[in-house]
PDB file with SEQRES, HELIX, SHEET and CRYST1 records, atoms N, CA, C and O in Angstrom:
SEQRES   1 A   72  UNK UNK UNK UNK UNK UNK UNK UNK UNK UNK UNK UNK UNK          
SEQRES   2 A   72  UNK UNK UNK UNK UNK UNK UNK UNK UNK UNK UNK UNK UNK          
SEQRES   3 A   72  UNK UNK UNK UNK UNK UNK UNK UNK UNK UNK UNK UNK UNK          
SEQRES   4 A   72  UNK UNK UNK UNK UNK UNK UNK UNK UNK UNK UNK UNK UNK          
SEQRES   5 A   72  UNK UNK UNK UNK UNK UNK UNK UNK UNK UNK UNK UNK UNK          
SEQRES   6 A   72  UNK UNK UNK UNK UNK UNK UNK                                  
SHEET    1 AA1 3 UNK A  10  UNK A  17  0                                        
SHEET    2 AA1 3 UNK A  25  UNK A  32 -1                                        
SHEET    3 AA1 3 UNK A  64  UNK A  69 -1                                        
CRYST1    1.000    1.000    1.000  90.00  90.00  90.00 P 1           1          
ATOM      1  N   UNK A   1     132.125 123.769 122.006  1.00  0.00           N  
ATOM      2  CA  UNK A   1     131.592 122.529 122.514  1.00  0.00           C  
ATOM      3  C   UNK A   1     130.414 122.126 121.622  1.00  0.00           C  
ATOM      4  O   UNK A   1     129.443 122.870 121.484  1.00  0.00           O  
ATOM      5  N   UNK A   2     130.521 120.870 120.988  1.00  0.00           N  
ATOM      6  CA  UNK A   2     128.965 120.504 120.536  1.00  0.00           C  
ATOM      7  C   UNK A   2     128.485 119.797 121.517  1.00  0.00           C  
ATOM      8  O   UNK A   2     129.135 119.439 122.499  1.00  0.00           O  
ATOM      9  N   UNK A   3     126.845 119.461 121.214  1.00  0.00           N  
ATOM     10  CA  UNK A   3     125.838 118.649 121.333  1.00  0.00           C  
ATOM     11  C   UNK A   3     125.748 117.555 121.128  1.00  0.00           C  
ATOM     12  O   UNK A   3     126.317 117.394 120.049  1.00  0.00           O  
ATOM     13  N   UNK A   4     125.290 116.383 121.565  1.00  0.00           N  
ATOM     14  CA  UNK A   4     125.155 115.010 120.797  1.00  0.00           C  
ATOM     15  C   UNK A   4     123.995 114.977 119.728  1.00  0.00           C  
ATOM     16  O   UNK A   4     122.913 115.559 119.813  1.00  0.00           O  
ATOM     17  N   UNK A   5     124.375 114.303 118.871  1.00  0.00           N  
ATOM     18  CA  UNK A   5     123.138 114.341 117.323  1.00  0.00           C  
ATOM     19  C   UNK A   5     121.878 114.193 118.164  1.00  0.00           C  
ATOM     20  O   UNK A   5     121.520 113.762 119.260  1.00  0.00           O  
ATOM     21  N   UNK A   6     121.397 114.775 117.078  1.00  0.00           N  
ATOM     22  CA  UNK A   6     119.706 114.547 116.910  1.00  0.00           C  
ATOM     23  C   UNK A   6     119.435 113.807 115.453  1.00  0.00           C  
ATOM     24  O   UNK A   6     120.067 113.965 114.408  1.00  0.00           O  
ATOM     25  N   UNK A   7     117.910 112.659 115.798  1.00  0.00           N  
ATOM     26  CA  UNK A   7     117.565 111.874 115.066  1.00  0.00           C  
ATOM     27  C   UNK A   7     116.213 111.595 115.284  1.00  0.00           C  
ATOM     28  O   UNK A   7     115.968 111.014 116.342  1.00  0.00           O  
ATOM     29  N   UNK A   8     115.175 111.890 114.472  1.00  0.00           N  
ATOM     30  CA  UNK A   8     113.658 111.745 114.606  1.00  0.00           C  
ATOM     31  C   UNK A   8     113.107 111.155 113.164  1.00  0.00           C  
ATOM     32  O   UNK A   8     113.173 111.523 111.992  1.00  0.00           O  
ATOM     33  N   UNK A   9     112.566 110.112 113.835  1.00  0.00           N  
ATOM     34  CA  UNK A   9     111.456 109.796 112.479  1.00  0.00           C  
ATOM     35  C   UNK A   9     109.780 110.010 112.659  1.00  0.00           C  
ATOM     36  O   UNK A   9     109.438 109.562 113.753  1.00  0.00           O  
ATOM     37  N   UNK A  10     108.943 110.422 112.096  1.00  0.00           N  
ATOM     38  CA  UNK A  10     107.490 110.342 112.252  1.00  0.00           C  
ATOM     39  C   UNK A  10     107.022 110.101 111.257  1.00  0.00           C  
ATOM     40  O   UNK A  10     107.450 110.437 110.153  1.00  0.00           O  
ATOM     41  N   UNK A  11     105.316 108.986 111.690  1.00  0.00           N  
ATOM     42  CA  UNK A  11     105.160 108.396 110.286  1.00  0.00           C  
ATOM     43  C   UNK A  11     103.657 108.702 110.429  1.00  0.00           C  
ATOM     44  O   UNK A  11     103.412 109.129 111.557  1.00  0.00           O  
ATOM     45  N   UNK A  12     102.811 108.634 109.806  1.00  0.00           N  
ATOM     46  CA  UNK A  12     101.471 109.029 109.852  1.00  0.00           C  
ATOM     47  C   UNK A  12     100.733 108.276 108.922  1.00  0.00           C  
ATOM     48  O   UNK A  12     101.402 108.202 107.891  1.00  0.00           O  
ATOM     49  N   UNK A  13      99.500 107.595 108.795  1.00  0.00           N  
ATOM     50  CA  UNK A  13      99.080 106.775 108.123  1.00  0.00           C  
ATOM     51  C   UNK A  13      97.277 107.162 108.036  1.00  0.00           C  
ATOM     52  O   UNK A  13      96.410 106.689 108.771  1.00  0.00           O  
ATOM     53  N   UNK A  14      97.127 107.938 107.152  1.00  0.00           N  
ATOM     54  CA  UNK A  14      95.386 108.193 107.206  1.00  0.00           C  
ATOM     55  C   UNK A  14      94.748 107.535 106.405  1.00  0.00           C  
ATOM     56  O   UNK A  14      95.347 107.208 105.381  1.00  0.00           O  
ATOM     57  N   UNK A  15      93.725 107.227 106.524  1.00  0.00           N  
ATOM     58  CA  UNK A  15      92.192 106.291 106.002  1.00  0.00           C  
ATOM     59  C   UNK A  15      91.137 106.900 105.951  1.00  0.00           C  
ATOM     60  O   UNK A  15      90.498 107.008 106.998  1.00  0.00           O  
ATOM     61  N   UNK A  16      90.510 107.620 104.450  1.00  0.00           N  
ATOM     62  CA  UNK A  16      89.505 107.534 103.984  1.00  0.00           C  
ATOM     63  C   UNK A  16      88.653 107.395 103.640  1.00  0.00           C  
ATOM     64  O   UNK A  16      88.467 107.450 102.424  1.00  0.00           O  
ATOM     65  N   UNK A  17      87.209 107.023 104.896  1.00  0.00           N  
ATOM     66  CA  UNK A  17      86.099 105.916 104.347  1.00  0.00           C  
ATOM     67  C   UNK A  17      84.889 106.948 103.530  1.00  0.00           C  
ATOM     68  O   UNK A  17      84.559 107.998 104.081  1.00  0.00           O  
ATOM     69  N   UNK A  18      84.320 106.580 102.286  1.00  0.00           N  
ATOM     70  CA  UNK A  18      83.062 107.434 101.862  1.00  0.00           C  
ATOM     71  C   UNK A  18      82.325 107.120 102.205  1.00  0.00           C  
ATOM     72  O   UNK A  18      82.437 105.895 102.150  1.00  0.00           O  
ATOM     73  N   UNK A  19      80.788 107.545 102.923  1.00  0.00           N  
ATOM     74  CA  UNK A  19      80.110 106.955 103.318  1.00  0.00           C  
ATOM     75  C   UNK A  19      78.927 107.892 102.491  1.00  0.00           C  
ATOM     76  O   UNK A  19      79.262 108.646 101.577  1.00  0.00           O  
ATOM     77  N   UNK A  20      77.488 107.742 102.937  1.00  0.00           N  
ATOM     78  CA  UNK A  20      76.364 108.202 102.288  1.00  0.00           C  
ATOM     79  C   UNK A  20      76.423 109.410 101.552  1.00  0.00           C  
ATOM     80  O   UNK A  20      76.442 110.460 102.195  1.00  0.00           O  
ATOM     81  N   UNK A  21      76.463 109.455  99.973  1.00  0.00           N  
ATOM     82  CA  UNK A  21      76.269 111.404  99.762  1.00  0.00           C  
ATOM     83  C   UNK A  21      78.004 111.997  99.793  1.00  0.00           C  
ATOM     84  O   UNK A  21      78.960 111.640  99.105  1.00  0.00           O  
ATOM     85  N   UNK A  22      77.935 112.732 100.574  1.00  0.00           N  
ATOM     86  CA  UNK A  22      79.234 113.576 100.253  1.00  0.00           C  
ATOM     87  C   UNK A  22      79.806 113.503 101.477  1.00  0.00           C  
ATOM     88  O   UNK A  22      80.458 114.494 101.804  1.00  0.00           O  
ATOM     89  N   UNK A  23      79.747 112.669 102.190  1.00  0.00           N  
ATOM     90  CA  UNK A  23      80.094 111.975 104.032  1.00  0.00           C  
ATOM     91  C   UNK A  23      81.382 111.706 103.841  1.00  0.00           C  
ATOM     92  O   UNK A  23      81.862 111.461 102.735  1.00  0.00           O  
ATOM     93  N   UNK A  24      82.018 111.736 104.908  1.00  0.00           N  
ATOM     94  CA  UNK A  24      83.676 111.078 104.449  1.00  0.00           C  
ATOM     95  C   UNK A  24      83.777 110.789 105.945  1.00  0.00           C  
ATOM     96  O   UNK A  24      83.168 111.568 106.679  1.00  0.00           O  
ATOM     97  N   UNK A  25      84.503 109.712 106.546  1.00  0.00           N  
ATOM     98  CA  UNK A  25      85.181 109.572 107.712  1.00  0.00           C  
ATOM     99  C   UNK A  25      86.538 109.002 107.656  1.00  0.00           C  
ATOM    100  O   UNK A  25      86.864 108.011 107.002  1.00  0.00           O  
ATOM    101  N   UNK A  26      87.382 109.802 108.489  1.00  0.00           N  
ATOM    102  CA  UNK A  26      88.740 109.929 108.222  1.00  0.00           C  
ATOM    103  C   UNK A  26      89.218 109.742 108.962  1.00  0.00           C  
ATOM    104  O   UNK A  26      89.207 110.654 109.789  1.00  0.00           O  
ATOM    105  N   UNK A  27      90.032 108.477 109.343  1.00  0.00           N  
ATOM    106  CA  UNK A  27      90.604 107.484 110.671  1.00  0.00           C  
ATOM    107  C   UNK A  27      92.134 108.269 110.449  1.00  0.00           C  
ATOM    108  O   UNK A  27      92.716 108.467 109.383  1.00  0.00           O  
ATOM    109  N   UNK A  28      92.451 108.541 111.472  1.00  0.00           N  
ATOM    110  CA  UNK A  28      94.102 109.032 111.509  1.00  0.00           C  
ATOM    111  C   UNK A  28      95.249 108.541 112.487  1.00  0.00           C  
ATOM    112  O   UNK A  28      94.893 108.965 113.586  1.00  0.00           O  
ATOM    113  N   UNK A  29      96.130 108.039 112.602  1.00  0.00           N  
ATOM    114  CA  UNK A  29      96.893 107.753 113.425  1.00  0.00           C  
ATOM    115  C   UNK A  29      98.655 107.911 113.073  1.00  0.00           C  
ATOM    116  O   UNK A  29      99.434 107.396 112.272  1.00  0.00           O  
ATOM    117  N   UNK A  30      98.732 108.853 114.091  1.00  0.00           N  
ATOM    118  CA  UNK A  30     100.470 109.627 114.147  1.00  0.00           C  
ATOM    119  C   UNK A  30     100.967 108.835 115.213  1.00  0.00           C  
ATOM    120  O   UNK A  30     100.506 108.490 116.301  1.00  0.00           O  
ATOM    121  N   UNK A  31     102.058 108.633 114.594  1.00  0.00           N  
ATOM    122  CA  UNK A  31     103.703 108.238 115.959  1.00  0.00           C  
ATOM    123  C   UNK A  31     104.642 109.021 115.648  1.00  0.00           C  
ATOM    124  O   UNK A  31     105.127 109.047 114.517  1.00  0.00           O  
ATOM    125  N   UNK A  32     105.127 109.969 116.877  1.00  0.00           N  
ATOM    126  CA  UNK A  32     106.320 110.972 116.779  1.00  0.00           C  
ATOM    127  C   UNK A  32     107.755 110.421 117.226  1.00  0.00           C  
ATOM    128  O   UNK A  32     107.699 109.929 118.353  1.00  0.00           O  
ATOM    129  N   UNK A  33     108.955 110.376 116.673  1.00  0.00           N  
ATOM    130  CA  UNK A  33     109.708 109.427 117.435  1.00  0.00           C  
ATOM    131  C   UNK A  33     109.694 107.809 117.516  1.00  0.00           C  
ATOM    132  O   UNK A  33     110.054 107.007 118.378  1.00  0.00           O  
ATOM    133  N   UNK A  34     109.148 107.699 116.303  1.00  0.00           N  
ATOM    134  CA  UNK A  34     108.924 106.049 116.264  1.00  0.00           C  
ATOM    135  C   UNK A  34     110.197 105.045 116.439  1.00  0.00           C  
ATOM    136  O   UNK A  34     110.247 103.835 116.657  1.00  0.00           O  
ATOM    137  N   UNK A  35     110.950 105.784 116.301  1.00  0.00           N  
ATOM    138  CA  UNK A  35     112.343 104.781 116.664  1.00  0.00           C  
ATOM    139  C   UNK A  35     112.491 104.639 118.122  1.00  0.00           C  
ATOM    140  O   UNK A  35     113.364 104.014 118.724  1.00  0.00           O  
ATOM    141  N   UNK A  36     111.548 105.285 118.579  1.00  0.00           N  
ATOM    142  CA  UNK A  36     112.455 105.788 120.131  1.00  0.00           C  
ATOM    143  C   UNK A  36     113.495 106.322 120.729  1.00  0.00           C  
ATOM    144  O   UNK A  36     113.730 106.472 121.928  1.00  0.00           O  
ATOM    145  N   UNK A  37     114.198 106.640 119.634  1.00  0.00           N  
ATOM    146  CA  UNK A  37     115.825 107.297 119.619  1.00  0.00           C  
ATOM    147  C   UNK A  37     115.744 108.034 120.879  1.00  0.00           C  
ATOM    148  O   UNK A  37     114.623 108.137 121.377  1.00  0.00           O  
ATOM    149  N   UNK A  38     116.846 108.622 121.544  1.00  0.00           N  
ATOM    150  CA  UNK A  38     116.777 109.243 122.842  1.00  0.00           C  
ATOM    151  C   UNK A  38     117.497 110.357 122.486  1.00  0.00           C  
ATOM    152  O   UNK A  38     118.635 110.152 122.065  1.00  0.00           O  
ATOM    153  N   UNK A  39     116.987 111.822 122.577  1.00  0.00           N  
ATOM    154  CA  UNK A  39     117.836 113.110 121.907  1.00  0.00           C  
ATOM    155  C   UNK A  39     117.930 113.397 123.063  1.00  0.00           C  
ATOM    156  O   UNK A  39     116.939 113.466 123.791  1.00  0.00           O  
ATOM    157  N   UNK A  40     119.240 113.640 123.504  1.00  0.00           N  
ATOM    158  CA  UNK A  40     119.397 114.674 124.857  1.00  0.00           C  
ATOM    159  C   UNK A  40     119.894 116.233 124.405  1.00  0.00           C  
ATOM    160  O   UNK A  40     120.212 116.445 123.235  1.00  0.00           O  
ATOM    161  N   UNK A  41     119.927 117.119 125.250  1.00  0.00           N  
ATOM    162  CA  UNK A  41     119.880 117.942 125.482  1.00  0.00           C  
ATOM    163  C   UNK A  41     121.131 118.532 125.576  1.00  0.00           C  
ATOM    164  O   UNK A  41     121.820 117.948 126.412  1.00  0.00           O  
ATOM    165  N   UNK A  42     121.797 119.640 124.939  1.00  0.00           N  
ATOM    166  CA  UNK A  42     123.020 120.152 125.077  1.00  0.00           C  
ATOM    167  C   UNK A  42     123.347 120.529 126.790  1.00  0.00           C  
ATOM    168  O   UNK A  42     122.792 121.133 127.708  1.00  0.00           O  
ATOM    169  N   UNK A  43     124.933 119.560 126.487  1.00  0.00           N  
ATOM    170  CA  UNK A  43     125.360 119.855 127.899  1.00  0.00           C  
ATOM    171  C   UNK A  43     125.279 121.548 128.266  1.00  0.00           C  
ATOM    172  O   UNK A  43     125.102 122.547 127.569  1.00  0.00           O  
ATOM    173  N   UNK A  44     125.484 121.341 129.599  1.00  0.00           N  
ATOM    174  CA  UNK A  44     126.372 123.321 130.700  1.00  0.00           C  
ATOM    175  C   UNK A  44     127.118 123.605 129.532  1.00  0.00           C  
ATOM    176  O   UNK A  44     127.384 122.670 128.776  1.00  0.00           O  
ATOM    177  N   UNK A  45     127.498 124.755 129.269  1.00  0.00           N  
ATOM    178  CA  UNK A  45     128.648 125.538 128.292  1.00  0.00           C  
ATOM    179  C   UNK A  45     128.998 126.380 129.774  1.00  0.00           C  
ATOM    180  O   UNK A  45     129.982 127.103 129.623  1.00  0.00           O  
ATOM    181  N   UNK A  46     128.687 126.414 130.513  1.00  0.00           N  
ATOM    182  CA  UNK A  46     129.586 127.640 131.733  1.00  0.00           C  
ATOM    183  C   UNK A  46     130.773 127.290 131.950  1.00  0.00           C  
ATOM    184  O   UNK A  46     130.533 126.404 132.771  1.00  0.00           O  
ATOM    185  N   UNK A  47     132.199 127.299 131.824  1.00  0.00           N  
ATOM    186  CA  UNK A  47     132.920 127.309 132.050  1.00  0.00           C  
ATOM    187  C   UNK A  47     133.291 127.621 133.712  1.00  0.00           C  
ATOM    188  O   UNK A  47     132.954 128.681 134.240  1.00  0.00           O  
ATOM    189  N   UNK A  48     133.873 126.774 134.292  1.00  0.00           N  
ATOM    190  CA  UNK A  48     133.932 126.622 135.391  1.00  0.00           C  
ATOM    191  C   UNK A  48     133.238 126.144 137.069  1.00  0.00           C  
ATOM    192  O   UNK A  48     133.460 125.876 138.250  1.00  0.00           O  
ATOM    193  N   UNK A  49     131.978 126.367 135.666  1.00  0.00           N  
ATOM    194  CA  UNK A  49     130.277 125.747 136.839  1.00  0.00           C  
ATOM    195  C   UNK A  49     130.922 123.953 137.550  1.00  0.00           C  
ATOM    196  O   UNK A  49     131.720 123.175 137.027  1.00  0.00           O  
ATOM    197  N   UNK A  50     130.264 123.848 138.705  1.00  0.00           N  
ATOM    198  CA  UNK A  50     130.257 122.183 138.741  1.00  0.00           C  
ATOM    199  C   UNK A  50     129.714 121.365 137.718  1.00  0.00           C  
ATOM    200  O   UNK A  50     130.111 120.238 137.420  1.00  0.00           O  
ATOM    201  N   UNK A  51     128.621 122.107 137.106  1.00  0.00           N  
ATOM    202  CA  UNK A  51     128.280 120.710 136.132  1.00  0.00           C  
ATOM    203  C   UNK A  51     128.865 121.472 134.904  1.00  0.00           C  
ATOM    204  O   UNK A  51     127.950 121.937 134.225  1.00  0.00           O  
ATOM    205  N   UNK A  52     129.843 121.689 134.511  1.00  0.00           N  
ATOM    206  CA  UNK A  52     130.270 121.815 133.249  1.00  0.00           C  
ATOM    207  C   UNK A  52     130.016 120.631 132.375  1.00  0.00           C  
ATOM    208  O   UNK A  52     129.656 119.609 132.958  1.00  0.00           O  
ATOM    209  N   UNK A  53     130.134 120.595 131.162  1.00  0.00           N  
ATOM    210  CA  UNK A  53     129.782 119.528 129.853  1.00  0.00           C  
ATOM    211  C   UNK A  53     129.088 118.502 130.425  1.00  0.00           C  
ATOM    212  O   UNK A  53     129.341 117.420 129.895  1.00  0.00           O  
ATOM    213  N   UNK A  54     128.129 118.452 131.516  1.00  0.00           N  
ATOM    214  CA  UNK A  54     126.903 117.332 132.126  1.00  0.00           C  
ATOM    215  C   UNK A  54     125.640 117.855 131.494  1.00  0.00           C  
ATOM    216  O   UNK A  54     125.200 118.983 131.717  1.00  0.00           O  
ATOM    217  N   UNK A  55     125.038 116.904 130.631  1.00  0.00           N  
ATOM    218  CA  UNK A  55     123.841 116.917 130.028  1.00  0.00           C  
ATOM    219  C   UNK A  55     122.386 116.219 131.055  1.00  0.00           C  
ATOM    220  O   UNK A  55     122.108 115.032 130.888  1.00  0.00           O  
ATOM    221  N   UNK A  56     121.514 117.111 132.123  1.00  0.00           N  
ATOM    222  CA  UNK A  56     120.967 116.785 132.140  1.00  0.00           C  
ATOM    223  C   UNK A  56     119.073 116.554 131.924  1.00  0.00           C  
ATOM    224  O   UNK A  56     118.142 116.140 132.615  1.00  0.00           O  
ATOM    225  N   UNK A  57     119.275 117.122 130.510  1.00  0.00           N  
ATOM    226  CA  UNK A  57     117.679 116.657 130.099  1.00  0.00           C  
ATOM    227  C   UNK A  57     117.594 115.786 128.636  1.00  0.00           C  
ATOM    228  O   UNK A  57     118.621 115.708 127.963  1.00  0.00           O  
ATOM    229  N   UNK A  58     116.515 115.222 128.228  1.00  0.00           N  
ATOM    230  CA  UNK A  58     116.358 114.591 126.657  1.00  0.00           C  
ATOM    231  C   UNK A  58     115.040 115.028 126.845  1.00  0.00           C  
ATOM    232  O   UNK A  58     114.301 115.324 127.783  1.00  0.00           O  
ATOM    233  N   UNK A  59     114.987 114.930 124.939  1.00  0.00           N  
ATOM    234  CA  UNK A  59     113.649 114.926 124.428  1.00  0.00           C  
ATOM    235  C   UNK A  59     112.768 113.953 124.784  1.00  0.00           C  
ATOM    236  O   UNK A  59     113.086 112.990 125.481  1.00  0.00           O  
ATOM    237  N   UNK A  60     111.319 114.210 124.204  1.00  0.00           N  
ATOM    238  CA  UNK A  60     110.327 113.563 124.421  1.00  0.00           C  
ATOM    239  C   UNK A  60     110.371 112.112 124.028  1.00  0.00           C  
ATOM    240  O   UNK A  60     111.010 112.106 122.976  1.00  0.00           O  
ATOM    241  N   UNK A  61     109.945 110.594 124.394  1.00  0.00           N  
ATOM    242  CA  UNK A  61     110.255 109.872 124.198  1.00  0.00           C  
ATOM    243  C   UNK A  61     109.270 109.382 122.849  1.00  0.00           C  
ATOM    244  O   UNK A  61     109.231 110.083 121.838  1.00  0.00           O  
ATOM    245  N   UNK A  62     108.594 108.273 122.948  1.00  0.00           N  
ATOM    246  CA  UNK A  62     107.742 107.906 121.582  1.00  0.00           C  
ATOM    247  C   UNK A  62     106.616 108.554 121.959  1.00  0.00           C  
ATOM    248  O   UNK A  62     106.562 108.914 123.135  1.00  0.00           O  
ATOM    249  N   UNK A  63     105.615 108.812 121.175  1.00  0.00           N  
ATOM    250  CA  UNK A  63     103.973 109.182 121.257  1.00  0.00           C  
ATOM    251  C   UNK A  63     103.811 109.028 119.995  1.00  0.00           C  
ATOM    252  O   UNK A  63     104.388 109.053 118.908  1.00  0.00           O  
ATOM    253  N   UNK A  64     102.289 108.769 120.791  1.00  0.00           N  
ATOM    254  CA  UNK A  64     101.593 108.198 119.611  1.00  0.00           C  
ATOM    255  C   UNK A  64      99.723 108.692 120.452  1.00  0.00           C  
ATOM    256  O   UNK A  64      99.196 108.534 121.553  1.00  0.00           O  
ATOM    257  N   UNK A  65      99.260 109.422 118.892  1.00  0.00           N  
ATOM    258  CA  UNK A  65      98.037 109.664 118.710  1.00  0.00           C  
ATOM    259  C   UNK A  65      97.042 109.105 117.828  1.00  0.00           C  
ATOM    260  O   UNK A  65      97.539 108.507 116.874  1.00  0.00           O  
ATOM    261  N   UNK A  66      95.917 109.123 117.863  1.00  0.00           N  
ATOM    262  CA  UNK A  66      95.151 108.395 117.478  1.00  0.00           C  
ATOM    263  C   UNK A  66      93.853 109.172 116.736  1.00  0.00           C  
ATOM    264  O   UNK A  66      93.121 109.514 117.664  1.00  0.00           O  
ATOM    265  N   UNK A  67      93.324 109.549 115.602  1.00  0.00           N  
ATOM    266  CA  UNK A  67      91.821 110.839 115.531  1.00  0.00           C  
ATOM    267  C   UNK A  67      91.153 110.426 114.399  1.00  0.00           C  
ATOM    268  O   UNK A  67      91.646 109.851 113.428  1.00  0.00           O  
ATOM    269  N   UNK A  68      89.512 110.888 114.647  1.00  0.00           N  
ATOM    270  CA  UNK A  68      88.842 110.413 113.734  1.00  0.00           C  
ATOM    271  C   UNK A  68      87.977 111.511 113.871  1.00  0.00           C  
ATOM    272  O   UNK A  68      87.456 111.968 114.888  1.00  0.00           O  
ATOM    273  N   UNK A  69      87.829 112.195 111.636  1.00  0.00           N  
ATOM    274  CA  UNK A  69      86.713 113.257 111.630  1.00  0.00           C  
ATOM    275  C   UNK A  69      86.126 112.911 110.482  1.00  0.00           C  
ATOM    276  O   UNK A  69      86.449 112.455 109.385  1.00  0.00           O  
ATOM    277  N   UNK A  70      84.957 113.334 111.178  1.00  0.00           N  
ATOM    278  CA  UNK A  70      83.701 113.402 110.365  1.00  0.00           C  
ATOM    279  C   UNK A  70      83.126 114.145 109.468  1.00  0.00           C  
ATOM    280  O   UNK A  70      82.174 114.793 109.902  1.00  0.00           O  
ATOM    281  N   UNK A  71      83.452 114.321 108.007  1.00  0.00           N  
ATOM    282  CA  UNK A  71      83.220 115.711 107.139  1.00  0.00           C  
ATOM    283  C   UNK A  71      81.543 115.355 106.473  1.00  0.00           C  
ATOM    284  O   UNK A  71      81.043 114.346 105.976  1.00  0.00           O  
ATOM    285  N   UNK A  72      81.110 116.531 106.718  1.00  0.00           N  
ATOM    286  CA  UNK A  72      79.720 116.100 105.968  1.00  0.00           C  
ATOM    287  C   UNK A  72      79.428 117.673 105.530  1.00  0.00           C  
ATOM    288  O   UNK A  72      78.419 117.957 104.885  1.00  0.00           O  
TER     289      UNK A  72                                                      
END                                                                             
């Protein structure tokens, strides 16, 4: 029995500001799943169970984080 595909994109985009001396501030922002694609979860494999080949869980849906550090 297979699974239904899996498909993930993540994109990440960081920003570098220099500030006074040897200061740096570093704006960051990640999205996991940016498509929103929906990965479920391999169906029952039990043979003979009631829920045989019924898939019921999926992956995590979109997220998205946001961070900012301060190197000095």
């Amino acid at each position: 029995m297979t699974g239904p595909g899996y498909a993930n994109v993540d994109l990440s985009v960081v920003k570098s500001v220099e500030m006074r001396g040897s200061r740096t501030l570093e704006i960051r922002g990640e999205a996991f799943n940016i498509l929103n694609h929906t990965n479920f979860d391999l169906p029952n494999r039990f043979f003979g169970s009631a829920n045989f080949g019924r898939i019921f869980g999926a992956g995590t849906s979109r997220q998205v984080q946001l961070g900012m550090k301060y190197l000095f």
